[in-house]
PAMARVO-790655 format. One record per residue (C-alpha): x, y, z. Coordinates in steps of 0.2 Angstrom, whole numbers, padded with zeros to 4 digits, always signed. Example, Ala and Ser with C-alpha at 12.3 -4.5 7.8 and 13.67 -1.06 7.14 Angstrom:
<nodes>
+0062-0022+0039/+0068-0005+0036/
</nodes>
This chain:
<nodes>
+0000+0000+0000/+0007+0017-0005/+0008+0027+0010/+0017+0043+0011/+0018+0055+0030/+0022+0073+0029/+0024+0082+0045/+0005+0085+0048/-0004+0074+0034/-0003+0055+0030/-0008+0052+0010/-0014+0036+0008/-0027+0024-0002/-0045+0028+0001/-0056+0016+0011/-0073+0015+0013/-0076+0025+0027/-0070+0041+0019/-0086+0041+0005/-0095+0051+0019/-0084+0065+0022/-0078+0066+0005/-0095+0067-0001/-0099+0081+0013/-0083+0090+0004/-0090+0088-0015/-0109+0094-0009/-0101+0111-0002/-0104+0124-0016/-0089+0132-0013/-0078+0120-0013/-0084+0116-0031/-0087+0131-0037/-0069+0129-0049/-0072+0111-0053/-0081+0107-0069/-0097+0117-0071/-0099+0121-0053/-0112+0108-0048/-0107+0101-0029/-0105+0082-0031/-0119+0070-0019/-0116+0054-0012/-0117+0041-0027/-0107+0056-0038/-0092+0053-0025/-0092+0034-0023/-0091+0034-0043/-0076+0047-0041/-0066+0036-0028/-0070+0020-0039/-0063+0028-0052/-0048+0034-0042/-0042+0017-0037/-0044+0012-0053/-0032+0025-0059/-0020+0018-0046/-0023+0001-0052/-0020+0003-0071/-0005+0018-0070/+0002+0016-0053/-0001+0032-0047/-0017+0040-0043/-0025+0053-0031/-0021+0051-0013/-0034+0054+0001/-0027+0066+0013/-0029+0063+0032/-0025+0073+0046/-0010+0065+0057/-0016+0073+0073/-0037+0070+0072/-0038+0056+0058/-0050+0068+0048/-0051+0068+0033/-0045+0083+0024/-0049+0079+0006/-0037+0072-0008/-0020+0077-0019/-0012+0067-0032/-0008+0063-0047/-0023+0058-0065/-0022+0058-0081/-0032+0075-0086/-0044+0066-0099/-0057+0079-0098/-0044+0089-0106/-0039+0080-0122/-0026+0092-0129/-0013+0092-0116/-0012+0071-0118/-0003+0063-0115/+0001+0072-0096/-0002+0068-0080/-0011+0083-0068/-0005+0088-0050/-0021+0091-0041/-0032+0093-0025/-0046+0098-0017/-0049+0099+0002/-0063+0101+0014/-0067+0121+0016/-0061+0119+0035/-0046+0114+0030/-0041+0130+0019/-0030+0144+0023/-0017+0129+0033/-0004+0126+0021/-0013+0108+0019/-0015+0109+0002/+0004+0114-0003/+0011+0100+0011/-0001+0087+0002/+0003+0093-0017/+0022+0096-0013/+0023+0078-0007/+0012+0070-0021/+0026+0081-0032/+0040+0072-0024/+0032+0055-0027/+0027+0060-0046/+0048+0063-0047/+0057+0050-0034/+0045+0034-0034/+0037+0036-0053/+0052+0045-0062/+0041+0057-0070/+0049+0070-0080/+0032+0083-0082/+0019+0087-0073/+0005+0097-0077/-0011+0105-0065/-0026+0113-0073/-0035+0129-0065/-0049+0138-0068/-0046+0157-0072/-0051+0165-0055/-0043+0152-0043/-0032+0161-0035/-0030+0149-0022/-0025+0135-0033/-0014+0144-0043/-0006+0151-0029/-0002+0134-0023/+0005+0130-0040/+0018+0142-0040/+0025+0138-0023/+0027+0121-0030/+0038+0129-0044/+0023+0125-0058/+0021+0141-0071/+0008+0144-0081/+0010+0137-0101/-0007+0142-0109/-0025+0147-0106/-0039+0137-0114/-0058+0130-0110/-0067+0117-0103/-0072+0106-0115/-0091+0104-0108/-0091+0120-0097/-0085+0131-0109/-0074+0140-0093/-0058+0147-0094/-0043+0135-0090/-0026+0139-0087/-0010+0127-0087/+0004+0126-0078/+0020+0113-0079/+0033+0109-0072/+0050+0101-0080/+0054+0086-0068/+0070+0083-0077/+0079+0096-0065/+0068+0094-0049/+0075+0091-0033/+0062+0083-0021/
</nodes>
């Protein structure tokens, strides 16, 4: 089981009992309000999601990790590594994300989590690029982005929302994790 401990979070496989609190994160509107369309995600929309995270880990040997608190055991949200399929013309890549819990914002959580999903893209999958996709707006996001040394690389749409997207990479080739 890939496990991987930073100093506050443990990034791991997800299990069964974290379809309730993740769902409780998708169903927030502002949480979601950057993903996709909008639309908060309900209890069956989630289950799909995970199901299809593992399967990710499964087929590509990488996938997106759910990220618990060391100290409570909560569940904070998820960071990781996908292939960005909604996006077909930046394939083949593989997308840095994460979303976290609305409580959880403002902590550093999201940069410990993405900065140590990064580390695993280069040290255990030899990765030599990474992307991560924002909406236009999501300062939060992006903000996390740079700190992780990502830079923007172009600005396009959503395929079905028709929102502005911008990308940022990262050459891997000269990273130091």
């Amino acid at each position: 089981m890939t496990e991987i401990r930073t100093p506050r979070l443990l990034l791991r496989r997800w299990r069964e009992d974290d379809l309730a609190p993740m769902a409780e994160i998708n169903a927030d509107p502002q949480v979601m309000r950057f993903i996709g369309d909008g639309t908060p995600r309900d209890l069956e929309q989630t289950a799909e999601s995970i199901q299809r995270w593992e399967d990710e880990w499964d087929d590509e040997g990488f996938g997106l990790f759910a990220v618990e608190l060391l100290g409570s055991g909560e569940l904070a949200g998820f960071t990781g590594l996908a292939v960005p399929y909604f996006l077909p013309e930046v394939l083949p890549a593989v997308e840095i994300g994460w979303r976290l819990g609305r409580q959880f914002w403002g902590q550093g959580y999201a940069s410990e989590a993405a900065q140590a999903a990064l580390d695993f893209a280069v040290t255990d999958r030899g990765l030599d690029r990474v992307i991560s996709i924002a909406q236009i707006g999501n300062h939060a996001s992006e903000n996390v982005m740079r700190k992780l040394g990502l830079t923007p690389e172009r600005e396009t749409t959503h395929p079905l929302s028709g929102r502005p997207l911008r990308v940022h990479a990262i050459d891997l080739t000269e990273y130091r994790a």
